[in-house]
C-alpha positions as CSV (number, residue, x, y, z in Angstrom):
1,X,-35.7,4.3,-95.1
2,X,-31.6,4.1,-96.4
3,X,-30.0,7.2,-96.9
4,X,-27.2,7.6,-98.5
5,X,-24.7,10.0,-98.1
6,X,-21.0,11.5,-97.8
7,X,-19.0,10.1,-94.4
8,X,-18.1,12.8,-92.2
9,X,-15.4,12.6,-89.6
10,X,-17.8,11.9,-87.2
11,X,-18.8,8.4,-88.8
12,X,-15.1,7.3,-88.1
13,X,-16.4,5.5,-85.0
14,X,-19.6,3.9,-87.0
15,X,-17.2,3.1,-89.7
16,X,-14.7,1.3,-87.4
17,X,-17.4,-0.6,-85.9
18,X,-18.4,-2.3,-89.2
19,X,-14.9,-3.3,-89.9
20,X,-13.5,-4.4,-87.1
21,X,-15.7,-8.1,-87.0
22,X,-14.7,-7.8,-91.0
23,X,-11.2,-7.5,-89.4
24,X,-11.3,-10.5,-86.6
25,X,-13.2,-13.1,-87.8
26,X,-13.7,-12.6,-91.5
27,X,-11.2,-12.7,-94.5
28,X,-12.4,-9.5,-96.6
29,X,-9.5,-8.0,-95.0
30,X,-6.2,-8.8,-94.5
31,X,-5.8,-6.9,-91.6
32,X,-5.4,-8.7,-88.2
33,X,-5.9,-5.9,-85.6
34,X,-9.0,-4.0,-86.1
35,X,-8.3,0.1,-86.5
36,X,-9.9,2.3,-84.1
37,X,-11.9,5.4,-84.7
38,X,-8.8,8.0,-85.1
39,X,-6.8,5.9,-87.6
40,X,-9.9,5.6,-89.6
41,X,-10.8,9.0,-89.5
42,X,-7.2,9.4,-90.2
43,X,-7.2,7.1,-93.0
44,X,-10.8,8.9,-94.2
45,X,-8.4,12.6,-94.2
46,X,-5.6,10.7,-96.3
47,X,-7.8,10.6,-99.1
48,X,-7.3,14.3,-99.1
49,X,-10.7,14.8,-100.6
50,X,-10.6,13.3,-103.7
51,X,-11.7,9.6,-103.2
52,X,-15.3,9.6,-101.9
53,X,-16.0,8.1,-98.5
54,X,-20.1,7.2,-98.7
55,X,-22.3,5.9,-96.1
56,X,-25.6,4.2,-95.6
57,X,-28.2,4.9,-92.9
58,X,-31.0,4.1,-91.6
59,X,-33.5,6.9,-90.9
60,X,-32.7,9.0,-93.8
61,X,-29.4,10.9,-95.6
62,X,-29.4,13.7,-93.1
63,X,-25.7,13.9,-91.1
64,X,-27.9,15.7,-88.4
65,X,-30.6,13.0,-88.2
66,X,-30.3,11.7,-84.6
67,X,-32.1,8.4,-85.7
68,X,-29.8,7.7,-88.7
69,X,-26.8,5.0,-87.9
70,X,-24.8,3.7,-90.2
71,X,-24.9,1.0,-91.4
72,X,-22.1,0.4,-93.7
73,X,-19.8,2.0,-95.7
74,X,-18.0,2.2,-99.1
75,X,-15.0,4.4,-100.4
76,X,-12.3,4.5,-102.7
77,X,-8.4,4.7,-102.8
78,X,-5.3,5.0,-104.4
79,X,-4.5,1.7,-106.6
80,X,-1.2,2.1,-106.6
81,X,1.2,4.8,-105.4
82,X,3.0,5.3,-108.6
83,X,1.7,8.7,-110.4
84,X,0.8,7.3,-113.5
85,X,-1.5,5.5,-111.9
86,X,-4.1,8.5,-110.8
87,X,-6.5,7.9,-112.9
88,X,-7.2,4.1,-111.6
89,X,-9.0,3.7,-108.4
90,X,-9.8,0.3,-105.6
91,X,-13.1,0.5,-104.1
92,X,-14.3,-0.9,-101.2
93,X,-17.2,-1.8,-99.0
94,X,-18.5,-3.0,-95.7
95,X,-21.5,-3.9,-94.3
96,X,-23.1,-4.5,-90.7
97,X,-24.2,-8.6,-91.0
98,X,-27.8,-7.0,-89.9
99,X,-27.7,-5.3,-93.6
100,X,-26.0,-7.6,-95.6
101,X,-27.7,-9.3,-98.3
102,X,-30.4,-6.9,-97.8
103,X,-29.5,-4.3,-101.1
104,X,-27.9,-1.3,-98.7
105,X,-24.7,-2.6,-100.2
106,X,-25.7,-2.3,-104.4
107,X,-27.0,1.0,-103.0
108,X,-23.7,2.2,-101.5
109,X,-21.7,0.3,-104.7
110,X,-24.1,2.3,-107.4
111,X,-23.4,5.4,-105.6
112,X,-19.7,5.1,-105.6
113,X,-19.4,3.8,-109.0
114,X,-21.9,7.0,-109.8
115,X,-19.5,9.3,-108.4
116,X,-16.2,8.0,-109.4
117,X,-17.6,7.8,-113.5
118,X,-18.5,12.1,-112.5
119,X,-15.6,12.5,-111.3
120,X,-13.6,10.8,-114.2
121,X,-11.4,8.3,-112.8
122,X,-10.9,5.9,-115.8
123,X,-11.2,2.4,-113.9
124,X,-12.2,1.1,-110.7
125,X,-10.6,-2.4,-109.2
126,X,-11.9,-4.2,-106.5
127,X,-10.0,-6.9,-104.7
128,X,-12.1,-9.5,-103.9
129,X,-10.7,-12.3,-100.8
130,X,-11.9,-16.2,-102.4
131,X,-14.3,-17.4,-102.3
132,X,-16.8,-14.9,-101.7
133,X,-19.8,-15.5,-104.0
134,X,-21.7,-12.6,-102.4
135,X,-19.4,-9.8,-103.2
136,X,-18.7,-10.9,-106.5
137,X,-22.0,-10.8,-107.6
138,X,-22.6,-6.9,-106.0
139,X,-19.4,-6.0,-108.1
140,X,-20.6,-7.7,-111.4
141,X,-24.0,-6.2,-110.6
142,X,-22.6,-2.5,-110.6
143,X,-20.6,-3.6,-113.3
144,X,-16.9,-4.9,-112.6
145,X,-15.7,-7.8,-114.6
146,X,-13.5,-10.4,-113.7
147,X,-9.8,-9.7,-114.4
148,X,-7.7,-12.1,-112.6
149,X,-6.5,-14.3,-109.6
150,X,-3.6,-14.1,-107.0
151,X,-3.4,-17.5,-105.9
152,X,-2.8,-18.3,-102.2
153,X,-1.3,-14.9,-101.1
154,X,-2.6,-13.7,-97.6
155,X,-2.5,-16.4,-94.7
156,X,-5.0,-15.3,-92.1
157,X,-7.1,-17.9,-90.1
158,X,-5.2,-20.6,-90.4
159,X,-5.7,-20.8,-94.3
160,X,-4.3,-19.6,-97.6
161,X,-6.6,-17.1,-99.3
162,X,-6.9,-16.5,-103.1
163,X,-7.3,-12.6,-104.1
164,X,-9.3,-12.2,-107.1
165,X,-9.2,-8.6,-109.0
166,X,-12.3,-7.3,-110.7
167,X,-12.5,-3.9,-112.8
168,X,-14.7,-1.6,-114.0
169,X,-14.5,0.8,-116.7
170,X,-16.0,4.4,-115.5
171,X,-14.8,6.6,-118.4
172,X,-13.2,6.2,-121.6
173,X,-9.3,6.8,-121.8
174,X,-8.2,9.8,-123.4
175,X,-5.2,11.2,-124.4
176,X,-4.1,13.2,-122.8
177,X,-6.0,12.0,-119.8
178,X,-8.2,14.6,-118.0
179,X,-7.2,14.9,-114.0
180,X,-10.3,13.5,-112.0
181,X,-11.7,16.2,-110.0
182,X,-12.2,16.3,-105.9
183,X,-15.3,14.7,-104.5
184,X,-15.0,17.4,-102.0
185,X,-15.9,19.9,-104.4
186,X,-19.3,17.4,-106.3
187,X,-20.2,14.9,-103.7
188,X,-22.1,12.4,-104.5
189,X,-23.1,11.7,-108.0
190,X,-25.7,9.0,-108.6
191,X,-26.2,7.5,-112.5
């Protein structure tokens, strides 16, 4: 059985583990030296409890289950740092290769979108490294649409890589905007 359910500090170790083959031999991520466990809890406590930070698991959605590892991750972020911006947010997700392809990651993606539309950010954007058929069709799935290309802007692997932006509309702007409230104080909100 998956469970799904909020990262604790104690997943930073799981989480880094996913990423870090992501990291060294893929090109999801621009990164070229894989974190370890205390910058990505310290990158999970940056978020300062407002952008969620969601697992999957295998043996249930219990952070005390003993048989439950995770097995992949998805969180959002700041879009940009500028203030006007706060009511945007980039989403994100990673997967072990044992669980990819397999659903856990429309699970994890439903579940963020979910909570992000509760807590009412007005748009998500993921970032999406070309070509990457597979994640494109998880974001249009959960329902991001295709906004745009960066052409050639990350070298990694001996290659130019295209960056395309998809975005998803979680709550209709208003004016004034309402301020999108703490996942630390819902948790996880499913649709």
């Amino acid at each position: 059985m998956i469970g799904i359910r909020a990262a604790t500090s104690d997943d930073a170790g799981a989480i880094a583990a996913i990423y870090a083959p992501h990291v060294l031999t893929g090109t999801a991520s621009f990164e070229i030296e894989p974190p370890e466990k205390a910058e990505m809890r310290k990158r999970m406590h940056a978020s300062e409890g407002l952008y969620p930070w969601i697992v999957a698991t295998t043996g249930g959605a219990s952070a005390n289950d003993p048989d439950a590892g995770v097995i992949g991750y998805a969180y959002a972020g700041k879009f940009r740092d500028r203030p006007a911006y706060r009511y945007v947010c980039e989403t994100s997700i990673y997967l072990t290769d044992a669980s990819s392809g397999s659903g856990v990651g429309r699970l994890l993606y439903e579940a963020l979108v979910g909570t992000l539309r509760a807590q009412g950010f007005i748009h998500a954007i993921g970032t999406i490294t070309l070509p990457n058929d597979r994640s494109i069709r998880l974001h249009e799935a959960v329902g991001f649409r295709r906004q745009g290309v960066y052409r050639e802007v990350g070298f990694k692997h001996g290659q130019w890589i295209d960056v395309g932006f998809w975005q998803c509309e979680l709550n209709e702007p208003r004016v004034p905007p309402v301020e999108p409230r703490k996942f630390a104080d819902m948790g996880i909100v499913r649709d």
